[in-house]
N, C-alpha and C positions, 0 to 999 in steps of 0.2 A: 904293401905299405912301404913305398921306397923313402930311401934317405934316414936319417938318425934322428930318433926321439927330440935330442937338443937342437933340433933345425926346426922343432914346430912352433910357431906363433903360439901355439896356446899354452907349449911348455917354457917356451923363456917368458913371456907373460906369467906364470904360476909361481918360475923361479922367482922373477922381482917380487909378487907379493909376499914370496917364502921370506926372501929377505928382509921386509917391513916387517913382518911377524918377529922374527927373530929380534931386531931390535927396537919394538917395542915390547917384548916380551922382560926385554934387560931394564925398562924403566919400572915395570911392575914393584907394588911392595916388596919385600920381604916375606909377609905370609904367603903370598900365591907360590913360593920358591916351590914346594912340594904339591902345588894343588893345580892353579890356575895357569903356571909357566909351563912344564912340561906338558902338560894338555891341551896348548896352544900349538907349543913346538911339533909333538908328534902332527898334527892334523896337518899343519904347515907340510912337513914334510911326507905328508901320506897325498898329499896335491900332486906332489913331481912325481913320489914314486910310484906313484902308480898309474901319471901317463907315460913313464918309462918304461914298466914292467909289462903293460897293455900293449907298449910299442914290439917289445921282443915278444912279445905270443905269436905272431905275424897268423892271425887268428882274427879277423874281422870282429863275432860274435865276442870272443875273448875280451881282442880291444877295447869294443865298447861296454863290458861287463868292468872292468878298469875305469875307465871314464864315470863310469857312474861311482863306482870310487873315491873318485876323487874330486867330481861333482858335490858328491855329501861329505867328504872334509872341508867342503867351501863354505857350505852351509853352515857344516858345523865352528866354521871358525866364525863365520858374522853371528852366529849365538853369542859366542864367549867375546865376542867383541861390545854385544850386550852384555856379559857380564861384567867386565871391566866399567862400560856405561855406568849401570845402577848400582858400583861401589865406589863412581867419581872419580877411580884414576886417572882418567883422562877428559882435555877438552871434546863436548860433543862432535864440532867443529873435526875433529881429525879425524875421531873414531868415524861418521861419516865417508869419509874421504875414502876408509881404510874398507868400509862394508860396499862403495862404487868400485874399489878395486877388486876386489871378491868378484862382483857380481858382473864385472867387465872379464875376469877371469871364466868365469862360470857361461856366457855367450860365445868365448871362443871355445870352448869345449863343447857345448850345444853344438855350434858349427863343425866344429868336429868329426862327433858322432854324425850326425848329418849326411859329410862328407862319407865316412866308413860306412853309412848303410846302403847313400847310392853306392859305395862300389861293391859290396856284399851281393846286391839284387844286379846289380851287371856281368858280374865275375859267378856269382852261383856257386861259388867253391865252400861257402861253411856249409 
């Protein structure tokens, strides 16, 4: 797995969405301060780190054990993206916007894994 985590497509991709998370996490009410924001934020940031963390295994099988990872922080963030929906903090119109960029994130990670299994079944090393 040559080259540095922050050089993959799928990871600066997950960074921008990390960032969109972040601030609209600052526009949330008040009550989600302890419920709905850090439980945004962590998942957000359970995205990158763990196709960081997948990246340093230099462990194919590993890797992709990561990626799935971080695959279902994606997921789990267009839930709570619904939750924000059905308590009206936001227009539907964004929130939209915001679960295509999930799910744009979430294809390059598919792509990904992809990639690390042909090289897994060509290399034979896990």
């Amino acid at each position: 797995m040559p080259g540095e985590f922050d050089d993959l497509e799928a990871y600066q991709e997950a960074r921008r969405f990390r960032q969109r998370v972040f601030k609209l996490t600052v526009q949330l009410p008040v009550e989600e301060k302890y419920v709905l924001v850090p439980q945004m934020r962590r998942a957000a940031l359970s995205v990158t780190n763990n196709i960081a963390e997948g990246h340093g295994s230099r462990s194919y099988k590993h890797n992709i054990s990561y990626l799935y990872r971080s695959r279902g922080s994606l997921n789990e963030l267009i839930d709570d993206l619904g939750a924000c929906e059905d308590q009206d903090y936001f227009q539907p119109n964004h929130l939209d916007d915001m679960r295509q960029h999930a799910r744009s994130v979430i294809r390059l990670i598919n792509g990904y894994i992809s990639y690390l299994r042909k090289q897994m079944n060509e290399n034979k090393t896990d």
